[in-house]
KEMI-478388 format. One record per atom (N, C-alpha, C): atom name; x, y, z. Coordinates in pm, 1 decimal. Atoms other than C-alpha are relative to their C-alpha. Example, Ala and Ser with C-alpha at 12.3 -4.5 7.8 and 13.67 -1.06 7.14 Angstrom:
// residues 2
+------+----------+----------+----------+
! atom !       px !       py !       pz !
+------+----------+----------+----------+
!    N !     89.0 !   -119.0 !      0.0 !
!   CA !   1230.0 !   -450.0 !    780.0 !
!    C !     90.0 !    120.0 !      0.0 !
!    N !    -82.0 !   -119.0 !     -6.0 !
!   CA !   1367.0 !   -106.0 !    714.0 !
!    C !    -77.0 !    109.0 !     73.0 !
+------+----------+----------+----------+
END
This chain:
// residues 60
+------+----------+----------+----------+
! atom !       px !       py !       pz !
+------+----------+----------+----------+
!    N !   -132.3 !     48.0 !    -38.5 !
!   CA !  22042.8 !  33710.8 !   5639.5 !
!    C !     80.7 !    -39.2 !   -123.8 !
!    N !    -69.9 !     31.4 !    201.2 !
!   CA !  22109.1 !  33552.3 !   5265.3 !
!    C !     45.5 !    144.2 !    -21.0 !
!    N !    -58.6 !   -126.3 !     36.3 !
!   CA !  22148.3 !  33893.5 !   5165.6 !
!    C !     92.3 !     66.9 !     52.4 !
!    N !   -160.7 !    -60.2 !    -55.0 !
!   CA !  22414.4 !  34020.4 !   5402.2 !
!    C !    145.4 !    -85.4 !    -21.0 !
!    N !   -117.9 !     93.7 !     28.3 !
!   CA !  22622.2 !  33691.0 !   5362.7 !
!    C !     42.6 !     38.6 !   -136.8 !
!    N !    -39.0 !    -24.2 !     73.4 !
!   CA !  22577.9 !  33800.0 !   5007.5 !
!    C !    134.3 !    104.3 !    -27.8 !
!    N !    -45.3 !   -117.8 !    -37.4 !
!   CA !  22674.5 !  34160.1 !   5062.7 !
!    C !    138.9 !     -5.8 !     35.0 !
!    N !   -180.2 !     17.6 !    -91.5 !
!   CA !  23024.0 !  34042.4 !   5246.2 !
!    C !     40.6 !    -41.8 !    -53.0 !
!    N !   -100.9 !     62.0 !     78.8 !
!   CA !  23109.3 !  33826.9 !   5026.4 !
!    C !     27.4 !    103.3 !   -163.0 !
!    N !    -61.8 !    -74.8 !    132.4 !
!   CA !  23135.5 !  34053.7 !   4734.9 !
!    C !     72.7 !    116.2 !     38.7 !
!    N !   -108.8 !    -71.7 !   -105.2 !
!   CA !  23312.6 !  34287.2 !   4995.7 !
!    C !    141.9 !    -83.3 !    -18.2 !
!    N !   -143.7 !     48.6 !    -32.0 !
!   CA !  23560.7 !  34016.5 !   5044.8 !
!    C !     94.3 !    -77.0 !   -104.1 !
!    N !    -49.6 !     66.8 !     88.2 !
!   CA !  23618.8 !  33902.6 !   4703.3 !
!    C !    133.6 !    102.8 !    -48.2 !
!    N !   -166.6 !    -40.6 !     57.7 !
!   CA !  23844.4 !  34162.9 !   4576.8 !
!    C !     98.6 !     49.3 !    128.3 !
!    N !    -62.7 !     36.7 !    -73.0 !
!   CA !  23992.1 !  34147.6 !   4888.7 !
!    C !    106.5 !   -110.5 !    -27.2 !
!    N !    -60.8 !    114.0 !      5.6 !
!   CA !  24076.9 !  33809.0 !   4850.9 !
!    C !     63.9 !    -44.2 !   -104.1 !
!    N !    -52.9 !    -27.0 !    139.7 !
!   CA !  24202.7 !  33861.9 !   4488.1 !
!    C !    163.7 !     72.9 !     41.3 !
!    N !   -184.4 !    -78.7 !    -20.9 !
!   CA !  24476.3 !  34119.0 !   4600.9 !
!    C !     75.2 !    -96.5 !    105.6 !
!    N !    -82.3 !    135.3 !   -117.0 !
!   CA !  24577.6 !  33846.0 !   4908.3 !
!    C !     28.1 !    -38.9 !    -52.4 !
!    N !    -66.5 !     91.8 !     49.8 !
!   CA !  24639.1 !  33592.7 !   4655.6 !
!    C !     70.6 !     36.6 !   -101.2 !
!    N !   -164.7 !    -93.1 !     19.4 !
!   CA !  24860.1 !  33848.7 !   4415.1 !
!    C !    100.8 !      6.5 !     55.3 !
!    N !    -90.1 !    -12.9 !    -99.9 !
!   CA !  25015.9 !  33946.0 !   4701.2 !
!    C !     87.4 !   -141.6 !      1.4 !
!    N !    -36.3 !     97.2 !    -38.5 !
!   CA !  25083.2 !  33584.9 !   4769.6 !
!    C !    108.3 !    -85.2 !   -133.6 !
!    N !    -14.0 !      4.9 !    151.4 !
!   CA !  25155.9 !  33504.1 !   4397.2 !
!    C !    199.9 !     37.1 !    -13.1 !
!    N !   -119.0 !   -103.9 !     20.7 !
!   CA !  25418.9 !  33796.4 !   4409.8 !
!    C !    110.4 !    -77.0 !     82.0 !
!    N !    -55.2 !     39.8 !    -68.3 !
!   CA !  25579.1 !  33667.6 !   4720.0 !
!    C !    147.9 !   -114.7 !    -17.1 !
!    N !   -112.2 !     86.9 !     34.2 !
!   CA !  25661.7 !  33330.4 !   4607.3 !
!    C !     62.4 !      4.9 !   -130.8 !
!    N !    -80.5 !    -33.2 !     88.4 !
!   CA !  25796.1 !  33441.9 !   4274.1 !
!    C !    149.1 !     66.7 !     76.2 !
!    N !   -124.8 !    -30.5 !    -50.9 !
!   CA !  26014.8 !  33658.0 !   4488.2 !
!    C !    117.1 !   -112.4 !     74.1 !
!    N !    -86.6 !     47.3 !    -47.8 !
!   CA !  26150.4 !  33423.2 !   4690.0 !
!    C !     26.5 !   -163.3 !    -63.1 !
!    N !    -48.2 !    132.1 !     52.4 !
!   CA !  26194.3 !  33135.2 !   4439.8 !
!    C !    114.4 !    117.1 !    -83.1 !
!    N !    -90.8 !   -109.4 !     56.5 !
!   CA !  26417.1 !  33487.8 !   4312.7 !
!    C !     87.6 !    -14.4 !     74.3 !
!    N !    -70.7 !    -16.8 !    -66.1 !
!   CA !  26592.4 !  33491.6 !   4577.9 !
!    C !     69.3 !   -111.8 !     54.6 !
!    N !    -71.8 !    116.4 !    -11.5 !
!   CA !  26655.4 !  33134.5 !   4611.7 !
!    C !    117.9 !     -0.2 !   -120.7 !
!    N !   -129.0 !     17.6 !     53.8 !
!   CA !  26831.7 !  33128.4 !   4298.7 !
!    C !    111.2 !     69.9 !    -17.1 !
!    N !   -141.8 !   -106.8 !    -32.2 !
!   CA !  27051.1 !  33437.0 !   4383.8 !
!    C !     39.8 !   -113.5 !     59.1 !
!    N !    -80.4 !    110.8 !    -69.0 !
!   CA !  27131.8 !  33226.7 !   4655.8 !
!    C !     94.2 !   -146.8 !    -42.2 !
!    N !      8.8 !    108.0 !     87.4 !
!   CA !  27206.7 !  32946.5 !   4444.2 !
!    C !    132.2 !     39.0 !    -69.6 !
!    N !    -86.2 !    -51.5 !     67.6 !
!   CA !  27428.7 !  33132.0 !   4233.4 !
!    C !    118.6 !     75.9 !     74.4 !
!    N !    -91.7 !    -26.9 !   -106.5 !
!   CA !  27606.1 !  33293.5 !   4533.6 !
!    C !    111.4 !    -73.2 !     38.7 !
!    N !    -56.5 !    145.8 !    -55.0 !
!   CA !  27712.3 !  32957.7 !   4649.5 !
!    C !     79.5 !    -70.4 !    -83.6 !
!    N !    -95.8 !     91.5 !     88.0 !
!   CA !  27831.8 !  32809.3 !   4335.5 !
!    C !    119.9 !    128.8 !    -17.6 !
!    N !   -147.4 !    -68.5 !      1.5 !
!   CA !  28053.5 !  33146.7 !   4294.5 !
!    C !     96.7 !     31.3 !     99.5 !
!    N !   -113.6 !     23.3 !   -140.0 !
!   CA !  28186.7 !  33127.5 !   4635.7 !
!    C !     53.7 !   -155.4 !      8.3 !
!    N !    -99.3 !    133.1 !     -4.4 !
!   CA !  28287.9 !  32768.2 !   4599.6 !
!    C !     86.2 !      8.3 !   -123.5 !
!    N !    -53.4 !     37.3 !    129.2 !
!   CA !  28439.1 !  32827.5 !   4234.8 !
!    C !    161.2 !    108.6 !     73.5 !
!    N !    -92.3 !   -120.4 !    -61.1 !
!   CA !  28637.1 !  33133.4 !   4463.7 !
!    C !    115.3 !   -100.2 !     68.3 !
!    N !    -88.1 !    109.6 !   -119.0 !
!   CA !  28713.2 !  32891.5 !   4729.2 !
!    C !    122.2 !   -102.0 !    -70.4 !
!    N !    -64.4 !    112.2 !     72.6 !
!   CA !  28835.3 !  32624.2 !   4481.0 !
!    C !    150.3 !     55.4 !    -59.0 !
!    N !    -83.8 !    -46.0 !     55.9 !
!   CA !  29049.4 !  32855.2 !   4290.4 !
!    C !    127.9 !     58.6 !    118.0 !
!    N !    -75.5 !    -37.8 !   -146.4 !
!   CA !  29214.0 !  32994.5 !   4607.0 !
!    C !     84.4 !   -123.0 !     73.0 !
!    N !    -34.1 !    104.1 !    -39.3 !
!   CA !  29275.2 !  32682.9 !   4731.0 !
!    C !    137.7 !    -89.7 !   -115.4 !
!    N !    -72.4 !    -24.6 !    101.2 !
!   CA !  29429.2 !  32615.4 !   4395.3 !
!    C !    148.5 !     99.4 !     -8.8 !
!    N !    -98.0 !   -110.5 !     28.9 !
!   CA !  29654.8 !  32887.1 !   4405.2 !
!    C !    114.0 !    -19.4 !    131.1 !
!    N !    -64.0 !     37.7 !   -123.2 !
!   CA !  29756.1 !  32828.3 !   4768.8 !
!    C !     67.5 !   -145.2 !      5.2 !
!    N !   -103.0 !    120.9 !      1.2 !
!   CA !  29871.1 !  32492.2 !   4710.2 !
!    C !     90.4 !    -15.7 !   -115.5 !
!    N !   -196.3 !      7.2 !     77.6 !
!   CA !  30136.1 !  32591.6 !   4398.6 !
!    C !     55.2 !     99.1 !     74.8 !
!    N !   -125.4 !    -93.3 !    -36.5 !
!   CA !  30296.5 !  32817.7 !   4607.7 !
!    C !     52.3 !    -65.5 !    112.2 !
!    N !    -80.0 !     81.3 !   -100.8 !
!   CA !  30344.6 !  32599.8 !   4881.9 !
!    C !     84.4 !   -109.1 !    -99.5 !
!    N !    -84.1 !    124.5 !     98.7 !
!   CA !  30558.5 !  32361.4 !   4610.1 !
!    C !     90.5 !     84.8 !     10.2 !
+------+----------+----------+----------+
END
């Protein structure tokens, strides 16, 4: 029985190697994609601001 538990587990190691790459990869991506987001937001408020800006000298 030792010997098959062995057997599986060296089955499931590089298994469990590429899962936690995988996983690795993931949250790199989406700490990527947070700071798009991030950067999205501050250039749509700098848009907004300026707009807003612009719209209130022409109403003068």
């Amino acid at each position: 029985m030792e010997w098959w538990a062995e057997q599986w587990m060296q089955g499931a190691k590089p298994m469990t190697r590429m899962q936690l790459a995988w996983m690795e990869n993931l949250s790199e991506i989406m700490q990527q994609e947070a700071r798009f987001l991030l950067a999205l937001a501050e250039s749509s408020q700098r848009i907004a601001t300026c707009y807003d800006t612009h719209q209130a000298t022409r109403r003068r």
